[in-house]
N, C-alpha and C positions, 0 to 999 in steps of 0.2 A: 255205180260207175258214172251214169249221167251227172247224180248229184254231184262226188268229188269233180269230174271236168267242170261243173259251173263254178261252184266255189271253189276250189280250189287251185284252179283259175283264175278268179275273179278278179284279182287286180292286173293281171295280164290281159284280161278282155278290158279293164276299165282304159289301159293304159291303148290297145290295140281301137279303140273306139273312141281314143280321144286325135290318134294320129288322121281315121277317117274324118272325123270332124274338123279338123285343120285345115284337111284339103277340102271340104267341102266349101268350107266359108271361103277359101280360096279361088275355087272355081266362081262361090255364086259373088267374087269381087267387094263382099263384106269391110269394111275398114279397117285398117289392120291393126287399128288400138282396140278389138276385140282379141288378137292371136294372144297377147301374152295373159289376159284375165282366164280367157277358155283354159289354155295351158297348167294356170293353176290350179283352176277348179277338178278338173282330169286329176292331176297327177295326188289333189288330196283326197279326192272319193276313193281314187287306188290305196293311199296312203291309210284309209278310213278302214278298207276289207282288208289290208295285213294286219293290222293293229285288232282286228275281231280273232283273226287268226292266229294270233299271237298268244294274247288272251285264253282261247280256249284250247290251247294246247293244239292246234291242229296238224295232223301229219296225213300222207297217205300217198299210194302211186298210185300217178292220173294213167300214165303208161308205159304199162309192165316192159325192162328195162332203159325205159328214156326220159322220163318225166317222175320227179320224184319231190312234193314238197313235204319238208320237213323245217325241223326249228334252222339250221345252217339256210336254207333256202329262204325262209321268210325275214329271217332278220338280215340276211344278206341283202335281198333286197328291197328292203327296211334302208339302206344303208346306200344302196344307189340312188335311190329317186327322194331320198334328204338331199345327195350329192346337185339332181338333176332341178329340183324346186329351191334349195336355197339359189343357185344360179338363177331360174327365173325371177324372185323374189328381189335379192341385190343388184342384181344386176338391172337397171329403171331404162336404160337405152333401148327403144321401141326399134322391134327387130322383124323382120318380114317376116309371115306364112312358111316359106320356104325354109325359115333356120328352125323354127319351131318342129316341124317336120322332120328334119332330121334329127333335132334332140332326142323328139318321142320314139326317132325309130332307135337311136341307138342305148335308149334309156330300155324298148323292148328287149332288144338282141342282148344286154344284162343279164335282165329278171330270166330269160331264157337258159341264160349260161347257170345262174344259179339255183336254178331246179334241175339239170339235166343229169338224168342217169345211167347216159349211156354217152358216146361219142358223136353219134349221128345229131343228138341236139345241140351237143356242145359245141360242132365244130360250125352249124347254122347261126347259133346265138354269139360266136366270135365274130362273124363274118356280118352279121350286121349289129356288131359293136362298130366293127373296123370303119365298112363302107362307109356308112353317115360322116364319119370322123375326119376322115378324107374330104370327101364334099363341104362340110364345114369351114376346114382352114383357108380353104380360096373363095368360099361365099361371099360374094358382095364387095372380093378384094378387086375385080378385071384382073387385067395384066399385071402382075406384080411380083417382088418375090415370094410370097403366099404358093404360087404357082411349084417351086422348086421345093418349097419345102413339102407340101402336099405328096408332091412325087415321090419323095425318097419316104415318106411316109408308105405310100402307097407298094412301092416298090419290097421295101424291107417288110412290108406288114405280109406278103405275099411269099416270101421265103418263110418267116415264120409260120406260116397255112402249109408251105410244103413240108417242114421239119415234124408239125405236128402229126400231118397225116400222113409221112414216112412213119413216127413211129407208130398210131393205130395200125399201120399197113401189118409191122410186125405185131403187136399182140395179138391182131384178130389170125392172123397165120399157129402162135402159140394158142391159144384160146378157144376161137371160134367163135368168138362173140365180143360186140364193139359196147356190152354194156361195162360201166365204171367197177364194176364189183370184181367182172373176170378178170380187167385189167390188175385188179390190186393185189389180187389171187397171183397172176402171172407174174406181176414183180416180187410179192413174195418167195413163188416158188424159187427163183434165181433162174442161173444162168445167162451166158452169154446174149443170146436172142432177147432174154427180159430183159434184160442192164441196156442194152442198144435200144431197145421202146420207150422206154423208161428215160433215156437222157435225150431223145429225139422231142418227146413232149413237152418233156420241162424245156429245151431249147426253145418250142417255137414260141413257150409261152413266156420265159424268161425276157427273150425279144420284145412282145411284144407289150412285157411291162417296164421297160429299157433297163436291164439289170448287166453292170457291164461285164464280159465286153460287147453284149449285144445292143447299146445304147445309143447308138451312131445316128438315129431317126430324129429323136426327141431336143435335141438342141436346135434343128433347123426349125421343125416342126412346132413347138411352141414358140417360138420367137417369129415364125411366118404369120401365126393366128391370130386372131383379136383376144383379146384378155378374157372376156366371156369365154370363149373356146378354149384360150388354154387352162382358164379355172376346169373346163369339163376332162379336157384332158390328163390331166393331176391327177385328178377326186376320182369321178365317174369310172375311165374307163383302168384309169390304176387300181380301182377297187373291184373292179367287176375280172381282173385279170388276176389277181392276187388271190381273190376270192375262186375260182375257175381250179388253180392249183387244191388249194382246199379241197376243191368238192372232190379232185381227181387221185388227191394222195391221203383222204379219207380211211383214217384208221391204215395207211400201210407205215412200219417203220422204216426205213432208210436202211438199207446195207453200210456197212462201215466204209464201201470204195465212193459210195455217191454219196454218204453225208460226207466223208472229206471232199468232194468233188463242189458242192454244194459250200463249202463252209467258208472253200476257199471263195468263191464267187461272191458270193456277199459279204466277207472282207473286204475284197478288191472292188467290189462295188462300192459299199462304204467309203473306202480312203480315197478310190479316184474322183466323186461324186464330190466329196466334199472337196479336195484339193482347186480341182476343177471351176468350182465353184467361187472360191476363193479370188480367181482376177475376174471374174465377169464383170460390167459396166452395165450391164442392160437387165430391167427385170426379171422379165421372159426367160434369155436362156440360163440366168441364176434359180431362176425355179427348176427349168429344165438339169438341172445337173444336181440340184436337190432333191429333186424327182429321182434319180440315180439311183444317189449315198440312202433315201429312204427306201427305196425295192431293194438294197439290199439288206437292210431289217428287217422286210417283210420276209426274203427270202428265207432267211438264217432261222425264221421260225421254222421251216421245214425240218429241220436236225432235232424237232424235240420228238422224241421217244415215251413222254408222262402223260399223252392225250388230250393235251389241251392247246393243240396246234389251230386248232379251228375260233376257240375263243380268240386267244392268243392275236390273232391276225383279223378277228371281228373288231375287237377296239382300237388294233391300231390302223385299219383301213377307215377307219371311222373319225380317229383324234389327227390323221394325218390328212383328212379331205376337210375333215372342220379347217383344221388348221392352214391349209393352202387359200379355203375360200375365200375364209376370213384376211389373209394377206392381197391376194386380187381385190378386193372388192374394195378393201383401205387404201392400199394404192391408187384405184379408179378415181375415187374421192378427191384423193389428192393432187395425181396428178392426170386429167380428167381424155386430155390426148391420146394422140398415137405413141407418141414415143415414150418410150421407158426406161430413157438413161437414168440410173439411181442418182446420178448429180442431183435431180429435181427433188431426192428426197432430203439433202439438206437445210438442216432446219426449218423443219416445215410442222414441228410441234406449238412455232409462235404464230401460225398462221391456220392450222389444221388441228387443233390440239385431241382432239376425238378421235378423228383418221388416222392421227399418230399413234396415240396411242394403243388404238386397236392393232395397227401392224408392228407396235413392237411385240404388244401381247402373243400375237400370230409366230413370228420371230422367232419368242423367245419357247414358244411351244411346240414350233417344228425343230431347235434346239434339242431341245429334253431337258429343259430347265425345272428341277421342282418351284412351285407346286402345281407345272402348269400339264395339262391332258397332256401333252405328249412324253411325259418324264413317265409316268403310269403305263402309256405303250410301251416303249423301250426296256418299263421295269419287268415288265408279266413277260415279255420275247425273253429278255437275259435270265431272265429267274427259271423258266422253262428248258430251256439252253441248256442252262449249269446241272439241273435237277436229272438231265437228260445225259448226262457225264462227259460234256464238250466244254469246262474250262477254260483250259485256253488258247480255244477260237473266240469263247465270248472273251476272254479278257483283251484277245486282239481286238475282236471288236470294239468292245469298249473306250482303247486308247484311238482306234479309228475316230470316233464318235466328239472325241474334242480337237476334231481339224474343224467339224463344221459349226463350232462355237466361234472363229473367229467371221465366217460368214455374218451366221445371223446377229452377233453382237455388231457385228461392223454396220450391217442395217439399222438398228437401234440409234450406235449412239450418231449417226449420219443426221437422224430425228431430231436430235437436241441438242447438236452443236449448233452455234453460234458466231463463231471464230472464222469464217468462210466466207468472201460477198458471192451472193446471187445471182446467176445473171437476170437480167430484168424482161427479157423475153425470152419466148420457147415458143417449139412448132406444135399445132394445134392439127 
C-alpha cells in the first residue's frame, strides 16, 4: 500500500511539490525569470513518472473506493499537463509566481479528477480545477472587465457544484456509498431516483464544460481572460471535465430516455455553437462558442453503447486541446496585443507567413477537415455512435458539423486575402 501511494502517486506528489516550490521561490523573492523554467522542469519530471507508468502497464487502488489509477487515469492525465506545459512552453510572456501557482494548482485538481473513484475526490479535484481558473481570468487585469467575467464564471461554476452534489445527494440515499462503482450500479438499476442522480450530474458537469444550454459562462469568461488563460481554459479544464464524465459513466450504458435526452443536447450544442460562432469579431469569444459546438461532440460520445467511449473521447480531448493551443499561440505571434479583432488577421500570411499558416492548419483541424487530427476525432465519436444504433442523431449531427466550416474557413481565407487595405495602426 505504502509502495502504490508513492508511485502511484508519483506524478501527483511531483506536480504537489513543484506548486510548494513556487511559492517558496516566491516567498524568498527569487527573480521571477526562474518561475517559468522551474515550472517546466516540475511538470516533465511528472510527465517522466507517467510515461514509466504507462509503459509498465501500471494499475492499482491507492484508496479503496476513492483513488483508483488505471490506463483511463494516466493517459488522462497524460493529456492535461501536455495541455498545461505546451502553454508554459508557447506561451514566452514572463508571468508572475502567482499565475504559475495557480496553473500548478489547477493542473493538480485535474490529475485529481482523473484518478478518482469515488465522489468524495471527484468533487475536491472539480473544485480546485474551478477555484484557480477564477483567480486566473482577473490576475494581473485590476479593475477591468476581466472582473465580471470572472464573476459569472464563478457564479455559474457554483450552481453546477450544487447540481452535481444534489445528484450524489440522491445516489448516496439509493446506494449508500459515494463510490463511482455504486453509482453506475444505481443507474443501471433504473428508476425514477436513479434517472434524477443521473441527469443532476451530468448537469453540473455538462455546465461546467459549457455544453448548451448551460454555456452562458464561457463567452464572457474567455473574452475577459488573457489568451494564455484562455488557451488553459479550452484544453485543460475542457479536457479534465469531459474526461471527469468518463471516469463517472464508466462502463454504464445510457437508458434510451437519457441518451435521447443526451443526443438532443449536443446536437443543439453542436448547431448553436457553431452558428453563434459565425458573427463573432473577436477571437476569444469565437473560440468561446467553438468551445461550445466541440462539448457537444464530446458529449454525443456518451450515447455509444460498443465500449469505446473512453478511447473515443481520449483522442478527441487530446486533437481538440492540440488544436485550440496551436490557434492561440499563432494568433499571439500574430497579433501580439490585447486585442483580438480578427480584422488584424487579414492578410497577414505576407507578413506572418508561419503564424499563418500554423493557424490555418489549427482551423482547419478544429474543422474536421481530412487529413487533419481533428477529422480522426469526429471520425471514431460518429463511427461509435452509428455502431451503437443512433443514426440519425449522428447524421443530424453530422449536417450540424458543416455550419462550423464556414467559421473556421472564414478564418483561413481572412489569412490570405489581399483584397482589403489594412489599417496601419492597432492598440497594443
Amino acid at each position: 500500500m505504502a509502495a502504490d501511494f508513492l508511485y502511484g502517486l508519483l506524478p501527483d506528489h511531483l506536480v504537489l511539490a513543484l506548486m510548494v516550490a513556487l511559492m517558496l521561490l516566491e516567498i524568498l523573492r527569487a527573480h521571477v525569470r526562474w518561475a517559468r523554467p522551474v515550472f517546466v522542469a516540475g511538470l516533465m519530471a511528472a510527465g517522466a513518472a507517467l510515461l514509466h507508468q504507462w509503459a509498465a502497464g501500471y494499475g492499482a487502488e491507492i484508496v479503496a473506493g476513492e483513488i483508483q489509477v488505471d490506463r483511463l487515469a494516466i493517459l488522462g492525465k497524460g493529456v492535461v499537463l501536455g495541455c498545461a506545459l505546451a502553454v508554459a512552453v508557447i506561451f514566452v510572456a514572463r508571468q508572475t509566481y502567482k499565475h504559475w501557482v495557480l496553473v500548478t494548482a489547477m493542473l493538480y485538481g485535474a490529475m485529481l479528477i482523473l484518478q478518482s473513484a469515488g465522489f468524495a475526490s471527484l468533487f475536491l479535484g472539480i473544485e480546485l480545477l474551478s477555484l484557480p481558473a477564477f483567480a486566473l481570468i482577473v490576475h494581473a487585469q485590476g479593475a477591468s472587465p476581466a472582473s465580471e467575467g470572472a464573476f459569472k464564471y464563478l457564479v455559474l461554476s457554483s450552481v453546477a457544484s450544487a447540481l452535481l452534489l444534489f445528484g450524489v445527494s440522491l445516489a448516496y440515499g439509493l446506494s449508500g456509498s459515494l463510490s463511482l462503482a455504486a453509482f453506475a450500479q444505481a443507474l443501471a438499476s433504473g428508476g425514477a431516483q436513479a434517472q434524477a442522480a443521473g441527469l443532476l450530474v451530468m448537469s453540473g458537469l455538462f455546465l461546467k464544460a459549457a455544453v448548451f444550454p448551460f454555456h452562458a459562462w464561457a463567452p464572457d469568461a474567455y473574452t475577459a481572460a488573457r489568451l494564455p488563460v484562455t488557451a488553459l481554459l479550452a484544453s485543460l479544464v475542457k479536457a479534465a471535465v469531459v474526461l471527469a464524465l468518463v471516469r463517472i459513466l464508466h462502463g454504464v450504458v445510457l437508458d434510451a430516455h437519457t441518451a435521447l435526452a443526451v443526443g438532443a443536447l449536443a446536437i443543439a450544442s453542436i448547431v448553436f455553437g457553431n452558428l453563434a460562432a459565425l458573427g463573432q469579431i473577436r477571437f476569444k469569444r469565437l473560440l468561446a462558442y467553438s468551445s461550445v459546438a466541440h462539448a457537444g461532440y464530446m458529449v454525443f460520445a456518451l450515447a455509444d453503447t460498443t465500449g469505446g467511449r473512453a478511447d473515443d473521447l481520449l483522442w478527441y480531448t487530446t486533437f481538440y486541446a492540440g488544436g485550440t493551443l496551436l490557434a492561440c499561440v499563432s494568433f499571439a505571434a500574430i497579433c501580439p496585443g490585447e486585442d483580438d479583432s480578427l480584422q488584424w488577421l487579414d492578410g497577414q500570411f505576407a507578413r506572418h507567413p508561419v503564424a499563418a499558416l500554423l493557424l490555418a492548419l489549427a482551423m482547419l483541424s478544429l474543422a474536421g477537415l481530412p487529413p487533419m487530427p481533428g477529422f480522426f476525432a469526429k471520425l471514431f465519436v460518429f463511427k461509435s455512435v452509428v455502431a451503437s444504433g443512433h443514426l440519425l442523431a449522428a447524421i443530424l449531427a453530422f449536417v450540424g458539423s458543416f455550419l462550423g466550416l464556414a467559421v473556421y474557413l472564414g478564418i483561413v481565407v481572412r489569412l490570405f486575402r489581399n483584397d482589403l487595405p489594412r489599417p496601419v495602426t492597432r492598440t497594443t
